[in-house]
VOMAR-989285 format. One record per residue: residue in one letter; x, y, z of N, C-alpha, C in turn. Coordinates in steps of 0.05 Angstrom, whole numbers, plus 5000, padded with zeros to 4 digits. Each point is the difference from the previous one (the first is absolute). Layout:
<rs>
resn:A; n.X:X; n.Y:Y; n.Z:Z; ca.X:X; ca.Y:Y; ca.Z:Z; c.X:X; c.Y:Y; c.Z:Z
...
</rs>
This chain:
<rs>
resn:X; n.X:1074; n.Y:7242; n.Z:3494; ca.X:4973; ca.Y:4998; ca.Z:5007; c.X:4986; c.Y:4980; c.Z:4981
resn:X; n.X:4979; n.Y:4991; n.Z:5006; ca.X:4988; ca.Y:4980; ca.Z:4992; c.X:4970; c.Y:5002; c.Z:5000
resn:X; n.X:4990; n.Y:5014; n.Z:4974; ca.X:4973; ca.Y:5001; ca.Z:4999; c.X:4987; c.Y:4981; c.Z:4999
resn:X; n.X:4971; n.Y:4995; n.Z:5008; ca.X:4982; ca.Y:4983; ca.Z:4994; c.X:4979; c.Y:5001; c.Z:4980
resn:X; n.X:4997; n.Y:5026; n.Z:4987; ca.X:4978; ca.Y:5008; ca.Z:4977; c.X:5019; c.Y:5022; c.Z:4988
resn:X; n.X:4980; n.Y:5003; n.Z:4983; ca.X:5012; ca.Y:5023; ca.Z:4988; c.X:4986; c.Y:5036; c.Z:5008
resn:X; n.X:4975; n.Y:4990; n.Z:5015; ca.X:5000; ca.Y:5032; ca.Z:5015; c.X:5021; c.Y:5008; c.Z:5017
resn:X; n.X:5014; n.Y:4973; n.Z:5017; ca.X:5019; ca.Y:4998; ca.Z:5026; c.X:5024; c.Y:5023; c.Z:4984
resn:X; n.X:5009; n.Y:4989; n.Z:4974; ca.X:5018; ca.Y:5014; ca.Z:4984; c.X:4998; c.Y:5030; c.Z:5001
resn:X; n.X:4971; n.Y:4997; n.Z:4988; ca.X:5001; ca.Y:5034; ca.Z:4984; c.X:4993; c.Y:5017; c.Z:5027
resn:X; n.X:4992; n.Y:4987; n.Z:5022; ca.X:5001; ca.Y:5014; ca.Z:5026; c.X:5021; c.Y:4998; c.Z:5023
resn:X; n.X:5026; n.Y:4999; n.Z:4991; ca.X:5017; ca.Y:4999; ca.Z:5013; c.X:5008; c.Y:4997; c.Z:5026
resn:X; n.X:4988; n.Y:4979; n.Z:5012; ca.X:4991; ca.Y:5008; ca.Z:5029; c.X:4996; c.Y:5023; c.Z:5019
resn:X; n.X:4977; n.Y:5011; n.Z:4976; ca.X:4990; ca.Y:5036; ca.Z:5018; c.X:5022; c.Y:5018; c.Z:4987
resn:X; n.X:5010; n.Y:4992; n.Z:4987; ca.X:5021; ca.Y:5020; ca.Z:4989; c.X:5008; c.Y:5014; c.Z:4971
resn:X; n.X:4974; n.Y:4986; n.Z:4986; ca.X:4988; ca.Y:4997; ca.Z:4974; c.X:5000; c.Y:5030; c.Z:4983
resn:X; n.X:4986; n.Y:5019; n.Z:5017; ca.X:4996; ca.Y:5023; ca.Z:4991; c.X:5027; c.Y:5015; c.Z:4983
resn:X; n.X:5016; n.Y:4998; n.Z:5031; ca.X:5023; ca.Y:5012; ca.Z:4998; c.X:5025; c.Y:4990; c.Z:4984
resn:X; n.X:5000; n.Y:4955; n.Z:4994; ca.X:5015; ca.Y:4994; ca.Z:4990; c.X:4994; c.Y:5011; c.Z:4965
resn:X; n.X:4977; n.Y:5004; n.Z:4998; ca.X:4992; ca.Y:4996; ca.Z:4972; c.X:5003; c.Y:5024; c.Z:4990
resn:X; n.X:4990; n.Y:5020; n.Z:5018; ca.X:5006; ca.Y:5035; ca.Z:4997; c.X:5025; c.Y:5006; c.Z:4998
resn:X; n.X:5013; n.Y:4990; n.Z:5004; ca.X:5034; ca.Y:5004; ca.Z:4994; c.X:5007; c.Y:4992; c.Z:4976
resn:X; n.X:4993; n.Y:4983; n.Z:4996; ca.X:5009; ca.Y:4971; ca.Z:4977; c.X:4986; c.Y:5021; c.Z:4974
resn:X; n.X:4973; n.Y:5012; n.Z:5009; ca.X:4990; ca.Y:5015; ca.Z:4972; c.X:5023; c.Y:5025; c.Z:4996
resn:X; n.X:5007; n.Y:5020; n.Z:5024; ca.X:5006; ca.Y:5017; ca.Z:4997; c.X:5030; c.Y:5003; c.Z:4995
resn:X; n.X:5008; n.Y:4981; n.Z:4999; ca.X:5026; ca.Y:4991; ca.Z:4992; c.X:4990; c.Y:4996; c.Z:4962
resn:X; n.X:4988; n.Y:4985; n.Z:4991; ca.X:5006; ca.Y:4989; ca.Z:4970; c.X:4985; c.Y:5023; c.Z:4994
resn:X; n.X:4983; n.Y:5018; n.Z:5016; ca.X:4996; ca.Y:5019; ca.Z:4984; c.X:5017; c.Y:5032; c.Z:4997
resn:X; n.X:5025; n.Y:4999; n.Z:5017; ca.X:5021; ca.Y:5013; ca.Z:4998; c.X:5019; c.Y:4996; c.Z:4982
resn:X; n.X:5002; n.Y:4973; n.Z:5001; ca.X:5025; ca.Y:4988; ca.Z:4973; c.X:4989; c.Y:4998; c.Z:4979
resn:X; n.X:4973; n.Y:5005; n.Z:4999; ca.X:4983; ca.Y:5003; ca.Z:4971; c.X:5010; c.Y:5027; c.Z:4989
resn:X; n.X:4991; n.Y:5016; n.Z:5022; ca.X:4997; ca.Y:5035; ca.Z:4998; c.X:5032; c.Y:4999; c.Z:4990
resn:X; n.X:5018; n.Y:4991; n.Z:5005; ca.X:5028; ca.Y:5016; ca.Z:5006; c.X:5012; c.Y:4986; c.Z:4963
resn:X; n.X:4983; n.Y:4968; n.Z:4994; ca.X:5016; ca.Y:4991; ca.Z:4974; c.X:4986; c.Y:5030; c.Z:4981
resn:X; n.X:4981; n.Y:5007; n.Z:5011; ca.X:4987; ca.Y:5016; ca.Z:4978; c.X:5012; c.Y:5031; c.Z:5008
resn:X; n.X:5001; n.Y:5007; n.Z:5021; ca.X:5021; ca.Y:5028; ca.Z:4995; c.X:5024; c.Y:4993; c.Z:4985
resn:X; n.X:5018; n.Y:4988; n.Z:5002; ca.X:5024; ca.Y:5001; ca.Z:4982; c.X:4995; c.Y:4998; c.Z:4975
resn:X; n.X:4980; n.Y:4976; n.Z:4992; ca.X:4988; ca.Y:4999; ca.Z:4963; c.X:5000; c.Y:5035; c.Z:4997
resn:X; n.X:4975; n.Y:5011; n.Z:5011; ca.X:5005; ca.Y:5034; ca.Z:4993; c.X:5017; c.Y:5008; c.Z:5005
resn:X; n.X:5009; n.Y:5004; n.Z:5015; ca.X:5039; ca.Y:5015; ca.Z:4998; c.X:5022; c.Y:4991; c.Z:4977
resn:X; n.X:4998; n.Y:4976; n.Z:4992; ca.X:5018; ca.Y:4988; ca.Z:4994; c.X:4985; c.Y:5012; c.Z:4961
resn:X; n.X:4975; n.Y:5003; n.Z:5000; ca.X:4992; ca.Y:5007; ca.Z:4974; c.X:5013; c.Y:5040; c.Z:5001
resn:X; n.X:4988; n.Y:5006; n.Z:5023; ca.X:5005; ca.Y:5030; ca.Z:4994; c.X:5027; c.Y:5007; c.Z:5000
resn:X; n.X:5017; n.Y:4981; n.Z:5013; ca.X:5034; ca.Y:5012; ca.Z:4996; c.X:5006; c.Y:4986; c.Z:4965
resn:X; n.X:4981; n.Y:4987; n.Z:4988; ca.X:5015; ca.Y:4994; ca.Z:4982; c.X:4991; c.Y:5016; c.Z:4980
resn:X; n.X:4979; n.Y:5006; n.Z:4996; ca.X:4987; ca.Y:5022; ca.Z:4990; c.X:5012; c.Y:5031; c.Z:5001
resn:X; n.X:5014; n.Y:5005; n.Z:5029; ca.X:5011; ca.Y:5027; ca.Z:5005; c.X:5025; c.Y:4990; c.Z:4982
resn:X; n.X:5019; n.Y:4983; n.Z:4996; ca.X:5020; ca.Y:4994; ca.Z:4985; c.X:5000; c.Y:5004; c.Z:4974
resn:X; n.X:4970; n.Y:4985; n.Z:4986; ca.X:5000; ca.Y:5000; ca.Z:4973; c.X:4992; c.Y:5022; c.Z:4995
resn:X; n.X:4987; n.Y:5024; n.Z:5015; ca.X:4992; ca.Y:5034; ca.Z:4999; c.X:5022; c.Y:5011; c.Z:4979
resn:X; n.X:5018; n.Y:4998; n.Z:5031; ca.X:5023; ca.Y:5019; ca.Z:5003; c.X:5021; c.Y:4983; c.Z:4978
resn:X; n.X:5004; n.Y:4979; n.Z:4990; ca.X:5016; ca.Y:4993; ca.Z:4975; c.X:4991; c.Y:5014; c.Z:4972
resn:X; n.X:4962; n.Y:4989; n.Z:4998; ca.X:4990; ca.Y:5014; ca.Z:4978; c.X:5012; c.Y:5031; c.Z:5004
resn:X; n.X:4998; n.Y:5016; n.Z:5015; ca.X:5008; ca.Y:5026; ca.Z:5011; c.X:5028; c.Y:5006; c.Z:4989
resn:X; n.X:5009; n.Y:4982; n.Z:5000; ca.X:5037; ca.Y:5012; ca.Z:5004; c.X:5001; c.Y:4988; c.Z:4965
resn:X; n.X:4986; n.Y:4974; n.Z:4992; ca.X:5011; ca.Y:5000; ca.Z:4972; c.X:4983; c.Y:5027; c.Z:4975
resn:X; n.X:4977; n.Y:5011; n.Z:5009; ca.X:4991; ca.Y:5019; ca.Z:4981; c.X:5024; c.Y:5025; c.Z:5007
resn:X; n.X:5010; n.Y:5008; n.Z:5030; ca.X:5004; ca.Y:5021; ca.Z:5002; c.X:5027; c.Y:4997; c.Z:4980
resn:X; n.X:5016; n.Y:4978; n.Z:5002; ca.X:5027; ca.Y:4984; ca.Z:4986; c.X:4992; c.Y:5005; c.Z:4969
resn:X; n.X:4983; n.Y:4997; n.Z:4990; ca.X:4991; ca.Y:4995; ca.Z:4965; c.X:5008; c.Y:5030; c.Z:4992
resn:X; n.X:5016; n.Y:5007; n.Z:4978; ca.X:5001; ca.Y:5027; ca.Z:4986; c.X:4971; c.Y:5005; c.Z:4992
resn:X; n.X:4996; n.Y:5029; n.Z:4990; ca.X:4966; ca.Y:4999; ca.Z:4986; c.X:5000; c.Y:4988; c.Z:4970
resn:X; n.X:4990; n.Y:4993; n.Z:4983; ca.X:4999; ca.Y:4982; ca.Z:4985; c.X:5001; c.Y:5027; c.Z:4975
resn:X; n.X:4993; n.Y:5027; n.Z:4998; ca.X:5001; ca.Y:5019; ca.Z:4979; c.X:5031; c.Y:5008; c.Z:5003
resn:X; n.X:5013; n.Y:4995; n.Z:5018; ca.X:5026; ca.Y:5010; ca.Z:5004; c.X:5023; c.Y:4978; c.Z:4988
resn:X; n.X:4990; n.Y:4987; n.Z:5011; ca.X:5011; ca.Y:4972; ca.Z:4983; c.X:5009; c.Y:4996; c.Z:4981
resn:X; n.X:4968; n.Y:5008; n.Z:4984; ca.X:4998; ca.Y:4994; ca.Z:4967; c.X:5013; c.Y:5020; c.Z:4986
resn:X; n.X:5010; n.Y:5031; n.Z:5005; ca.X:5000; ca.Y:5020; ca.Z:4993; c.X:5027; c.Y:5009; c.Z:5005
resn:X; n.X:5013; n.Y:4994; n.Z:5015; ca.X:5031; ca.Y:4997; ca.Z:5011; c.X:5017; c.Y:5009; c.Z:4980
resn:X; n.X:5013; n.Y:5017; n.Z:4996; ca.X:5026; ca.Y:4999; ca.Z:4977; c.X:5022; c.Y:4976; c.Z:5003
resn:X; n.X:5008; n.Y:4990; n.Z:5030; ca.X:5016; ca.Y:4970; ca.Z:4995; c.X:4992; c.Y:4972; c.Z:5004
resn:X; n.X:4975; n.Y:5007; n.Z:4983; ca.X:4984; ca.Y:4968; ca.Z:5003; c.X:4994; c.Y:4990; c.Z:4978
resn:X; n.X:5014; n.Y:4972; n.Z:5008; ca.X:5015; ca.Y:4981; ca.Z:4971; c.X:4972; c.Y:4996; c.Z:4978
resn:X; n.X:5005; n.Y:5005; n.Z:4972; ca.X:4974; ca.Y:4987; ca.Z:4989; c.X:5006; c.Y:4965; c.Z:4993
resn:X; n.X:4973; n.Y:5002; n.Z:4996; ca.X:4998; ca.Y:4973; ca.Z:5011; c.X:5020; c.Y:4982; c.Z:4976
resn:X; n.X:5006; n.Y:4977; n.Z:5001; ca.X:5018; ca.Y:4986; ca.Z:4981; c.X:4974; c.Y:4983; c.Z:4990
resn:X; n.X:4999; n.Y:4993; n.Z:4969; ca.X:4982; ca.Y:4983; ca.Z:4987; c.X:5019; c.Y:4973; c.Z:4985
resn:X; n.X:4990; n.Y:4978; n.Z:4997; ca.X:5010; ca.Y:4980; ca.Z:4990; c.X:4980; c.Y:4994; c.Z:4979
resn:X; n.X:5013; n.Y:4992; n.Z:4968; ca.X:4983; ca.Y:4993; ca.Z:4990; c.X:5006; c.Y:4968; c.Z:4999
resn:X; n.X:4978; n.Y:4996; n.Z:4987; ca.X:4993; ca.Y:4964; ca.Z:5004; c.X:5029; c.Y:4978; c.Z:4967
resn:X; n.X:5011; n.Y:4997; n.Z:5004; ca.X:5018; ca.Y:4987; ca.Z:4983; c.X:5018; c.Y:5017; c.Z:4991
resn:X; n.X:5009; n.Y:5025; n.Z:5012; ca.X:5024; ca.Y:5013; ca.Z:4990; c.X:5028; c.Y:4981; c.Z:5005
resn:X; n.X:5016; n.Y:4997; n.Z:4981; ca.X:5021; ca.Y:4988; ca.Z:5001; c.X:5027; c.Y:5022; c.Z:5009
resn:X; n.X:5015; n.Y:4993; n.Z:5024; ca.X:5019; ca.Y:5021; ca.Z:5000; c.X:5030; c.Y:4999; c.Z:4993
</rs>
């Protein structure tokens, strides 16, 4: 087709309403849809880093049991210029 102005354009020969009403409701679906996945894609990563924090505290011994242990090594010290 071959417009002569630029109303001829944006009025599609009478068909304007409907070409343009589509054309919005389209970029405003692929708008909506880049932005559902951003939130999904944050909340599954978030449910991940939960449930890891989760599993590494449940994984950690308690820290008084630890320290208090009958087979827990004391610590080794180095002094500074000992010759061996």
């Amino acid at each position: 087709m071959i417009w002569q102005s630029a109303s001829e354009f944006w009025a599609m020969g009478g068909y304007g309403l409907y070409v343009w009403g589509s054309m919005g409701v389209s970029a405003a679906l692929m708008a909506l849809e880049v932005w559902l996945v951003r939130v999904g894609r944050r909340q599954a990563l978030d449910a991940v880093c939960d449930a890891m924090d989760t599993e590494a505290l449940d994984a950690e011994p308690p820290v008084a049991s630890q320290a208090f242990s009958a087979g827990a090594a004391s610590p080794v010290h180095f002094t500074q210029g000992a010759a061996s």
